[in-house]
N, C-alpha and C positions, 0 to 999 in steps of 0.2 A: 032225441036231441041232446038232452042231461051224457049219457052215453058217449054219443062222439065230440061234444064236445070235452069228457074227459080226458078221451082216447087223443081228441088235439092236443092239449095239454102238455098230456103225456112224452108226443110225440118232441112237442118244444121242449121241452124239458132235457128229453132226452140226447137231443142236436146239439142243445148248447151245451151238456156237459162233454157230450161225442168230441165238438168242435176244442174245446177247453184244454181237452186231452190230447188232442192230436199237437195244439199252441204249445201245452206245455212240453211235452215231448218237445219239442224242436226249439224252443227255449232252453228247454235242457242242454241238449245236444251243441247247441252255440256257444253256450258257456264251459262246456267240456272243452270244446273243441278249441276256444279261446283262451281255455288255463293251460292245454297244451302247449298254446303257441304262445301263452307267456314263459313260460318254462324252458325254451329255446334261446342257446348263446346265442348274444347279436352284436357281444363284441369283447376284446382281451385286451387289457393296458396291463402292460409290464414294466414299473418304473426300477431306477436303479442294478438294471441286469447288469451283472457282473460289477457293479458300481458304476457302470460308463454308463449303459443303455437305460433310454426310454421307449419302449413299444408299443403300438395300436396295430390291431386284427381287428377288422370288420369282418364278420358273415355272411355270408350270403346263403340263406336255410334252400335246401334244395336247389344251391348254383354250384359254381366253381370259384374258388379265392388261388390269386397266385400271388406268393410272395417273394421277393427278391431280396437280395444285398448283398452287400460285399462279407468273405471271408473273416469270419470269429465276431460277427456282431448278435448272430444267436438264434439265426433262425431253425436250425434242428432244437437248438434247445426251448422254444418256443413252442414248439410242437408236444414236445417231452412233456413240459409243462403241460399243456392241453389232456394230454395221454393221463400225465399220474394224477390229476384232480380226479378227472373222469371213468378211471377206472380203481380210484382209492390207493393209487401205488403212493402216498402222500411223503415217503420216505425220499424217495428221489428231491422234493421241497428240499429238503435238510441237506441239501449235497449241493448247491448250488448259492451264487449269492444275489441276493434281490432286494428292495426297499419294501417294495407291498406290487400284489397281485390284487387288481380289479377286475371281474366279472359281470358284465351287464348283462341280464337276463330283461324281456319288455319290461318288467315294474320292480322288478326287483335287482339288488344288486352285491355281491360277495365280495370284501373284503379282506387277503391273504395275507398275514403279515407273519415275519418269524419274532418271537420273543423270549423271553427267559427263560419261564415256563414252556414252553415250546411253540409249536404253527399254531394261529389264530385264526381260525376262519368264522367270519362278522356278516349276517343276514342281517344290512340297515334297514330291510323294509319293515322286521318283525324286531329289529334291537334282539337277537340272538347270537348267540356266539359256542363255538366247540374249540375246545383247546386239543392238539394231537402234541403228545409226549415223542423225545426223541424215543428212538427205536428202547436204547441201553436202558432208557428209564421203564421205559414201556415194559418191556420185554427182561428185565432182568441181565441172564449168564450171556458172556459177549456169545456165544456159541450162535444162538438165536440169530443173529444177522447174514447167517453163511446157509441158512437155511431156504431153500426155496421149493414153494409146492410145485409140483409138475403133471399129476392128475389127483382126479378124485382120494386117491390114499397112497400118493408116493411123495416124499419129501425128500429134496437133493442137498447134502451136504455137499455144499461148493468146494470147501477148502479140499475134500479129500475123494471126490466125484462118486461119494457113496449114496444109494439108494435105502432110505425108510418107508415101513410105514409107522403110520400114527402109534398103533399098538408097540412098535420096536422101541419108540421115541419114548412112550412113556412107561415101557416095561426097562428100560437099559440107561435112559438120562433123568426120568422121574420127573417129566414136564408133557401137557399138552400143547403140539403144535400146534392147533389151532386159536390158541389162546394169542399166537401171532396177529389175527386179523386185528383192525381198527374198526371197532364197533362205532355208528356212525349216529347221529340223529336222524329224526324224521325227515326234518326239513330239508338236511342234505341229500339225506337217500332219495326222494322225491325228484329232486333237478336232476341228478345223475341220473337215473331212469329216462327221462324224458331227454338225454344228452349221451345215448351210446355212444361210444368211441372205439377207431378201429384203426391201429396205426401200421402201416405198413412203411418201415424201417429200408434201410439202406442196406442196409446187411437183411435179404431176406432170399437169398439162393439155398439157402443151407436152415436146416434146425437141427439141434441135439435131442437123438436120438437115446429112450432110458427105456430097458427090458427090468421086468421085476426079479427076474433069476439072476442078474448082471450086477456088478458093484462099479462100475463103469459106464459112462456115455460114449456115442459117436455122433456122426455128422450123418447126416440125412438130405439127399436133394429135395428140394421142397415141393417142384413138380410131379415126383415118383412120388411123394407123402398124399400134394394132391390128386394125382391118378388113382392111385389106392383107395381115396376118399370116393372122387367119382363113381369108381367101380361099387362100391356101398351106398349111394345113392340112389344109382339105377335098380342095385339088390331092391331094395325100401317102397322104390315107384313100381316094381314086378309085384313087388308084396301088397301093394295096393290093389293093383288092377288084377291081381289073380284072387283078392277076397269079394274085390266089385264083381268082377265077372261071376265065380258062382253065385254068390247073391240075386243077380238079375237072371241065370242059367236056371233057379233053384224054381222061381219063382213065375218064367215067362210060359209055362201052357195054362199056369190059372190067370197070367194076367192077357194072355193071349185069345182065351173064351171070351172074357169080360168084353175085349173090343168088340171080336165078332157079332157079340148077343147086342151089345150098345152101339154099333158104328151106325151112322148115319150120313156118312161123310158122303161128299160127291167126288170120288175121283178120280171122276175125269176132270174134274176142274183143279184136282190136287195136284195131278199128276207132273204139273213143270217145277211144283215144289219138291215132289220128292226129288225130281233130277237134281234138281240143283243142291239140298241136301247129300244127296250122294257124291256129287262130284264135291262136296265142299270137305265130305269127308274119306273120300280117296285125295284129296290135296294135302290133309294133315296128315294121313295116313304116309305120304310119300315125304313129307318133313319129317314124321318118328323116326324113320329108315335111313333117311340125310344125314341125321344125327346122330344116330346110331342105337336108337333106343328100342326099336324091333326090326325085326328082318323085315327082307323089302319082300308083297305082296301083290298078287294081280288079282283084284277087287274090280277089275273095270267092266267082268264078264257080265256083274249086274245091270250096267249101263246098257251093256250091248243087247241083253235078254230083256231087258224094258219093255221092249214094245211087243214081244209076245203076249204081256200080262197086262198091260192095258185095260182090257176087258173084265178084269179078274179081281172082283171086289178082297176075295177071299188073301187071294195071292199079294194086293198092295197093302192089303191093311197086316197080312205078316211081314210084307217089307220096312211100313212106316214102324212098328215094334222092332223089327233089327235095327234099323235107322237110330232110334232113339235109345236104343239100350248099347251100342256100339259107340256113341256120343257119350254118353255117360262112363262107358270103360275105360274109355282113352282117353278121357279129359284128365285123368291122375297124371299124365304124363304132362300136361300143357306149360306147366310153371319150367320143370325142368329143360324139356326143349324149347322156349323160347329162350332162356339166356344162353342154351347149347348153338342155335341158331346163330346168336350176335356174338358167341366166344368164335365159332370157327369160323363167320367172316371178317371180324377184326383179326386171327390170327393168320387166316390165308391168306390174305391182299397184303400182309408182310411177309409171309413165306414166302420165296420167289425158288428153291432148289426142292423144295422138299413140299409135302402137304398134311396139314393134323387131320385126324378122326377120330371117330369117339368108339372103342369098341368093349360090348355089355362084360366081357370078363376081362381086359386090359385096360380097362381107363383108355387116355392116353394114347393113340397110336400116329406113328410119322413115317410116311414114306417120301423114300426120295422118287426125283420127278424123272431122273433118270436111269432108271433102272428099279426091278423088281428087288428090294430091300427094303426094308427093317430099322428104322434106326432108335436107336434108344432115346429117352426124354432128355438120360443123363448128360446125354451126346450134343445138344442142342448147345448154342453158343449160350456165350452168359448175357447180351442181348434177347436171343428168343427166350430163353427160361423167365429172364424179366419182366418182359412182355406177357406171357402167358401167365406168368405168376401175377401180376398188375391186375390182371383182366379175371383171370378165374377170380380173385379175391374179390372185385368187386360187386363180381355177379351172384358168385354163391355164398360171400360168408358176411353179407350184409342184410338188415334187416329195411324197409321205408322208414326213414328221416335221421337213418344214421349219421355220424358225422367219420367221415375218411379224412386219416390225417397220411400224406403219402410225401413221403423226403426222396428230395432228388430221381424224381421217375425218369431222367434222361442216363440213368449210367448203362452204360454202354451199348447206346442207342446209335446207330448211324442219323448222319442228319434228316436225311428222308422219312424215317420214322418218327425221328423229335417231333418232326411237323403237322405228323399225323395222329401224335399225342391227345392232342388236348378235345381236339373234336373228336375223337372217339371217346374220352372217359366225359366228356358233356353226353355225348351218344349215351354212355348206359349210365350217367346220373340221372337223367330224365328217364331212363328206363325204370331203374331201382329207388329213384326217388331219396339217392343219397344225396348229403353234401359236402364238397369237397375240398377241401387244404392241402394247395400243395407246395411246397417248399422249393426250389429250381435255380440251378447257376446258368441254367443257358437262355439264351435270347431265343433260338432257336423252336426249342418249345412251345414258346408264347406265342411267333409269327403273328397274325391279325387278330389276337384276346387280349389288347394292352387294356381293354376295359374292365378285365378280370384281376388286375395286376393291382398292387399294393407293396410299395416299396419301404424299406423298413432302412430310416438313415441313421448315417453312421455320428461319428460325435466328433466333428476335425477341431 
């Protein structure tokens, strides 16, 4: 008796620390999860812009915000604004005129003001503050201001469109570029993290284009940059599923005994599972192919050959092992082809002469609808390049709970597609779990989302 009842004890003991663990865990996790979502903008007052303007941007985290107004009251620049907090471009501040930048985060709140000393930025929850120096003071030789980084170790002198690296900079001007950055505090660094920003500009048909051999830039279509990109993301998903596949190829005759010596399954009562398995995964199968992510395949001989093996313990239980290791191969591709999926039916139900597809070593491909040809990306109006550039950017160069800042998505949109705007970029917000800011002249656009709308008045 002494015995089990220590072993009860024990056992209580043991529950209620079990249970303790499992509360605090997810006490945890609440509190994580709720300092996140204090750390989220939830709204922008900009007093004094330009010395006329007063502004307010509400958020909406994981919606749509439209804002409107009339011509030179600031709404690109409002966004600008948005962009240089959030990505530390804090120099742009200093080029503009304003009274004070307020930031409402849930409990906390930032305070921007420009002064003598330079930009102020004021955390009134914690009474902290970081003063940012103009650039000249910052930074010394005016030279510094004409400098801008363009990858990992190339640095662009504007004034004369020459190409450095680091090493050139401080073997030939006897300064470290990177002494350029604005080293930030904690506090700040903290918000920004939790407030990615991702602006997608007015001017975004084109980028400049910088070769390391070259002293010179060009112009780059931005859809051929993203084609090129595509085509190295499909590389990356091949490179995945050809390490899974031997992996599981390396390993399936020892894991292939294990079942036989272990299976104990009945099935024949399995057996409407495995079908439907199979067919669920000749249906993905025939989506990678849609997409363009593998050639298309006739997998359905399994189907047909089913009912031979029936009877055939030996023979389902190596089907249930393809079945499952053939789910796991393919699954490398699922991220990619599901926004491959929603790019080429938002970009074909606007295509009306022509058709997109995705091909593994051209990105990018568009044929016209009548007649067997070819046409380039290049080629596309500055409407569809728009559009495809709107759309790829938001499916593939965003992360969940990013914030999109996107100026005027109507230039040079017919009105049929204005219309069909905004319910497709709500379509892959709720896909990608971004949120988005968009800035917009036309009425058109908006059609039935005047409750997404947020008008920004002028000062008569």
């Amino acid at each position: 008796m002494i015995k089990i009842s220590i072993a009860r004890f024990l056992y209580l003991i043991f529950r209620r620390f079990y249970y303790f663990c499992i509360q605090y865990k997810l006490n945890t996790l609440k509190i994580f999860t709720n300092n996140c979502n204090d750390m989220k903008i939830k709204r922008l007052i900009v007093r004094g812009l330009f010395h006329t303007f007063d502004h307010e941007i509400r958020f909406n985290n994981g919606g749509v915000v439209i804002i409107i107004g009339e011509n030179g009251i600031g709404k690109t620049t409002l966004l600008q604004i948005i962009n240089s907090i959030f990505t530390k471009k804090f120099d742009f501040l200093f080029s503009i005129d304003f009274d004070s930048i307020e930031i409402d985060f849930t409990e906390v709140v930032w305070i921007i003001k420009k002064e003598k000393n330079g930009l102020n930025i004021t955390n009134q929850k914690i009474n902290k503050n970081f003063i940012i120096k103009p650039i000249d003071e910052r930074n010394g030789p005016f030279f510094h201001r004409h400098l801008m980084q363009i990858d990992d170790d190339k640095w662009l002198d504007r004034r004369i469109g020459r190409v450095f690296t680091r090493e050139e900079l401080i073997n030939r001007f006897g300064y470290d570029p990177l002494d350029l950055s604005t080293k930030t505090p904690e506090w700040i660094e903290t918000f920004i993290k939790e407030n990615r920003v991702l602006f997608i500009q007015t001017q975004r048909l084109y980028k400049t284009d910088y070769e390391r051999d070259r002293d010179y830039s060009s112009l780059k279509y931005m859809v051929k940059d993203y084609s090129e990109e595509l085509v190295k993301l499909l590389q990356q998903n091949n490179t995945l599923f050809t390490a899974k596949s031997i992996q599981l190829d390396n390993t399936f005759p020892i894991r292939l005994l294990k079942v036989l010596e272990s299976s104990n399954k009945d099935f024949n009562q399995k057996i409407d599972e495995i079908i439907s398995e199979i067919n669920n995964l000749n249906i993905y199968r025939s989506l990678l192919s849609d997409v363009g992510i593998i050639d298309k395949q006739d997998d359905d001989f399994i189907s047909k050959s089913l009912n031979t093996i029936v009877d055939n313990p030996t023979a389902l239980s190596i089907l249930d092992l393809y079945i499952s290791d053939n789910k796991q191969k393919l699954d490398v591709f699922r991220d990619t082809a599901k926004k491959l999926e929603i790019l080429l039916e938002i970009i074909n139900k606007r295509f009306k002469h022509k058709k997109l597809s995705i091909d593994k070593q051209e990105g990018f491909k568009v044929k016209s609808n009548y007649e067997d040809r070819d046409i380039s990306v290049e080629k596309l109006s500055s409407g569809e390049q728009n559009e495809l550039i709107i759309f790829y950017t938001l499916l593939f160069k965003t992360n969940n709970n990013d914030i999109v800042l996107i100026d005027e998505p109507e230039i040079s949109l017919h009105i049929a597609w204005q219309q069909q705007l905004i319910d497709d970029l709500r379509e892959i917000a709720n896909e990608t779990g971004v949120s988005l800011l968009i800035s917009t002249h036309s009425p058109d656009i908006i059609g039935d989302n005047w409750s997404f709308v947020q008008a920004l008045s002028s000062r008569e």
